[in-house]
N, C-alpha and C positions, 0 to 999 in steps of 0.2 A: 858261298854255300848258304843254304835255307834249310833251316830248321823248322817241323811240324811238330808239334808233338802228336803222338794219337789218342784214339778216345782209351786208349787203355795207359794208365799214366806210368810212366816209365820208359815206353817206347814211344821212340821220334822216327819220322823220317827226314831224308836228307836228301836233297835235290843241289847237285853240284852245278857249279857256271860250266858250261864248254864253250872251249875256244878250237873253232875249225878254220882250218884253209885247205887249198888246194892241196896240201900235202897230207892234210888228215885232221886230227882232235889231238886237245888237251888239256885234261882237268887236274884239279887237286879232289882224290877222294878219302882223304882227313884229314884235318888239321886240329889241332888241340887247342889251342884259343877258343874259337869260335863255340865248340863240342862242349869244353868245358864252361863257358859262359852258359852254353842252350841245356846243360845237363843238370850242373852244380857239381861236379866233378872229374876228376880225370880220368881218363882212359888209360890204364898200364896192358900195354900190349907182353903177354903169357906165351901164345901160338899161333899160330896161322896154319887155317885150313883150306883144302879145293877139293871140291865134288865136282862131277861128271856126270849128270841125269840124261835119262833117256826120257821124251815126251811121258807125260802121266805117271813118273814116280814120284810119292809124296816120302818126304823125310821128315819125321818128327812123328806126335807132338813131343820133341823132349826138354829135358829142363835138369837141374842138378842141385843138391844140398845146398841149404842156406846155413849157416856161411861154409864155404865160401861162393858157394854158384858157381855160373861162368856167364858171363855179358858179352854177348855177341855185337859185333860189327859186320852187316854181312852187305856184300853188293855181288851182282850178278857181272861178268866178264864177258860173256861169251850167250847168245838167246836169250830165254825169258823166262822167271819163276815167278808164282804169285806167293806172296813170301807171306806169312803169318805169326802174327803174336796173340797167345792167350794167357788169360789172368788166372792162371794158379795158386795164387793167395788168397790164401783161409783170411775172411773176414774182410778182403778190399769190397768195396761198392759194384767194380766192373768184376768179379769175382765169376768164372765160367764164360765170359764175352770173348770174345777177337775182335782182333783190325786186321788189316791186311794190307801190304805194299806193292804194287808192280814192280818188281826190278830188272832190267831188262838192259842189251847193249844198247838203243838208243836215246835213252832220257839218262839213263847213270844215276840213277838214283839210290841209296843206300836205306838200309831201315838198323836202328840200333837197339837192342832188347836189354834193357838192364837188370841186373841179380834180382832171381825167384820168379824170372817170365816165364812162359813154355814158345817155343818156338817149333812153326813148323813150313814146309814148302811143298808147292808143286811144280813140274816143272812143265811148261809149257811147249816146250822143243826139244828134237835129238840134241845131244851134246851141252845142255844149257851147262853153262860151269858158275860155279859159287863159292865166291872165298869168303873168307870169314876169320875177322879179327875176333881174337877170343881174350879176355881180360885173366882167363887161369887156364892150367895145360888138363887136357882132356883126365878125369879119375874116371875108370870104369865101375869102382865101388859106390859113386857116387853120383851118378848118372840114371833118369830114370827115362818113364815114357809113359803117354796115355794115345789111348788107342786113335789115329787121325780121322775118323768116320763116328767118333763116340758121337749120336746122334740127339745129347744132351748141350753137345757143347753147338755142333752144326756148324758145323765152320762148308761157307758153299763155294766145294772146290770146283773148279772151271771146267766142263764139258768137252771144251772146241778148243785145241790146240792152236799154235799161232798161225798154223797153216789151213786154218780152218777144219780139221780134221778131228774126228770125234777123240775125246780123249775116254782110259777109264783110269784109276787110283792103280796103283800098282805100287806095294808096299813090301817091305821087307820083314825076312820071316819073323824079329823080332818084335816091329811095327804091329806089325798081325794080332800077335798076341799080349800086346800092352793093354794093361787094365785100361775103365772107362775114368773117368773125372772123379766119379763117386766111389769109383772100387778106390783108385788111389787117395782119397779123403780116409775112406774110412780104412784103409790102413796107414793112414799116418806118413805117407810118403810127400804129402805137399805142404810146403812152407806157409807159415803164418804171413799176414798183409804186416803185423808188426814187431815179426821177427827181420822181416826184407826191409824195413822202414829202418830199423837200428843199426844193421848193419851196413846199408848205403851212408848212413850220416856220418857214418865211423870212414868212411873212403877220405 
C-alpha cells in the first residue's frame, strides 16, 4: 500500500497493490503497520458504515466534536465518488481549503481524514456504495455540517457523471440547511487547529 499524504495535513490517501487473475482481484484495503508508520498512530476501529448514492448526491460537509471527533476510513466498493477533505481548524494554515480523492471500484483507492477534518462526497454513478471505517460510533449530539456549495469554501464538485452524463448536487434536507464555514466559526461549532493537534498526540 502507498501512502500520500494531502495538501491538507492530516488526510492521506491510500492506493492499494491488486492482485488480478482470470478469476478476479485481490487486495488488502488496511492494514495497521503500514497506516500507523504513514499516520503516527493507530486506527481503533468504533463502526463501520455503507451508503448507497445515486449519481449527484453529495454527502457532507460534516465533521464532529473535538474530542472526541470521528476519523474516518473511507474507500468506495461499488462505482465512483469524488471524496473530499476540508480544513475545519480554527487557526491551521490550510484552514477553509480541500483536496480531494477519486475513489472508485477500479484503482481501490482509500482516503483517510483524521480528528477535527470535515469530510464530504459526491457520487459519481447510480448505486456508488461507500463504507467507512470510523475510529468512534456515530453521536448525533455531536455531529455537525456546513453547507456543501458554501461558496467560500468552493470545493468544484464534478459536472459529468462517469457515464458522461450531466450531473447536478443533490443534497439532503439537512445538508440544505447546514450553516456556511463562517456561520459555523462564528458560532463556535469548529474545532481549534490546536485543540485537534493535543488531542491526536494523546492517541
Amino acid at each position: 500500500m502507498e501512502y500520500r499524504e494531502l495538501s491538507i495535513s492530516g488526510a492521506w490517501e491510500i492506493t492499494p497493490r491488486l492482485l488480478g487473475d482470470e478469476r478476479g482481484m485481490f487486495l488488502e484495503t488496511f492494514k495497521d503497520s503500514p497506516f500507523a508508520a504513514a499516520t503516527g498512530h493507530d486506527f481503533g476501529l468504533k463502526q463501520a458504515n455503507c451508503s448507497v448514492s445515486a449519481a449527484g448526491v453529495v454527502r457532507g460537509i460534516h465533521f464532529a466534536d473535538v474530542p472526541p471527533s470521528q476519523a474516518k476510513y473511507v474507500m468506495c466498493a461499488y462505482g465512483a465518488v469524488l471524496d473530499v477533505v476540508v480544513d475545519i481548524r480554527v487557526g491551521s494554515p490550510t484552514f477553509g481549503q480541500w483536496d480531494s480523492v477519486l475513489l472508485d471500484d477500479t484503482e481501490r483507492r482509500a482516503i483517510y481524514l483524521s480528528e477535527g477534518l470535515g469530510h464530504a462526497f459526491m457520487s459519481l454513478q447510480d448505486g456508488s456504495t461507500v463504507m467507512y471505517l470510523c475510529s468512534e460510533p456515530y453521536n448525533p449530539t455531536g455531529e455537525h455540517g456546513i453547507h456543501p456549495l458554501d461558496p467560500t469554501v468552493a470545493i468544484a464538485w464534478p459536472t459529468t457523471a462517469r457515464d458522461g452524463s450531466p450531473l447536478s448536487p443533490l443534497l439532503s434536507a439537512k445538508d440544505e440547511v447546514a450553516p456556511t464555514l463562517a456561520e459555523a466559526r462564528e458560532a463556535g461549532l469548529l474545532p481549534t487547529a490546536a485543540a485537534v493537534a493535543a488531542f491526536v498526540a494523546s492517541l
